[in-house]
N, C-alpha and C positions, 0 to 999 in steps of 0.2 A: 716611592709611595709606601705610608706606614697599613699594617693590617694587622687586626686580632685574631686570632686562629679558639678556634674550639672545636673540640675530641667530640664528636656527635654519637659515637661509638662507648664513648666511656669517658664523661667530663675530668674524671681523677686523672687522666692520662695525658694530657693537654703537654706536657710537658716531655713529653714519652709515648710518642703515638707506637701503636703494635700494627704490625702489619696488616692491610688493607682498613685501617680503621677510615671512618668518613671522617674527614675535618671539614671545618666549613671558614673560610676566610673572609672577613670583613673590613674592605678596606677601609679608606680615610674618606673618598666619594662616593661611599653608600654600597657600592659593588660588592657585591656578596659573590663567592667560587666556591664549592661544594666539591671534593674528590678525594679517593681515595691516597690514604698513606702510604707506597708501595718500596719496601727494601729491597737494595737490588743488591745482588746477591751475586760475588763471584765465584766461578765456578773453577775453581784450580785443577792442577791434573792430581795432587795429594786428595784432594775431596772426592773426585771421580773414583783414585784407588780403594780408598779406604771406604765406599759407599758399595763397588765391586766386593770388596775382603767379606764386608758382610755382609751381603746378598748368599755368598758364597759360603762362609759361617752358619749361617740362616738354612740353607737348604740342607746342610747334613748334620742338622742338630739330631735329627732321629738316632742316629746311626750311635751318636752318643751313651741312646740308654737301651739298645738293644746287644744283647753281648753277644748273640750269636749270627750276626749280619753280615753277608757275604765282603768281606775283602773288610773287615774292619779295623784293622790293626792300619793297613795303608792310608783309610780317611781319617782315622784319629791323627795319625801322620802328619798330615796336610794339613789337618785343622792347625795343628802346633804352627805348622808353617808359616800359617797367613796370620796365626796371632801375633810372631815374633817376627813377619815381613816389617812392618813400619818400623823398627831398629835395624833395619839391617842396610844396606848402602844399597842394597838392590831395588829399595824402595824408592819414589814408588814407578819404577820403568820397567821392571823383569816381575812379573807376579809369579807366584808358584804354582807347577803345576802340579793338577788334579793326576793323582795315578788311575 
């Protein structure tokens, strides 16, 4: 059964829906289906790491621009760590640890 599709979300799109966009599909016997667009999205263990690395980036940006922060020198350390993990063959199954 044939059917015309349109981006009800954004007509220019029809051809490239974005994610949850609405389309609406019109068959060949009148039957109209209305739903959302949804990408599915796999979820690897490199995506899981690398989403960890910078969480873990993200929480000790401070420490970055404070020069007198206890134990500084060791998180600057670490941050190097996890920036230079995804090159490394450790990646991504042994993450670095936090001193």
């Amino acid at each position: 059964m044939n059917y015309t599709t349109i981006n009800l979300t954004s007509p220019s799109r029809n051809k490239n829906p974005d994610n949850m966009d609405l389309l609406q599909h019109t068959y060949n016997n009148g039957t109209v289906i209305k739903k959302h667009f949804i990408v599915e999205k796999i979820i690897t263990k490199t995506t899981i790491a690398r989403q960890w690395r910078d969480s873990e980036l993200s929480s000790t940006d401070n420490v970055a621009q404070i020069s007198d922060y206890p134990n500084r020198d060791a998180i600057l350390a670490y941050r190097q760590e996890l920036r230079d993990w995804p090159s490394t063959d450790a990646f991504p199954d042994t993450k670095p640890i936090k001193i």
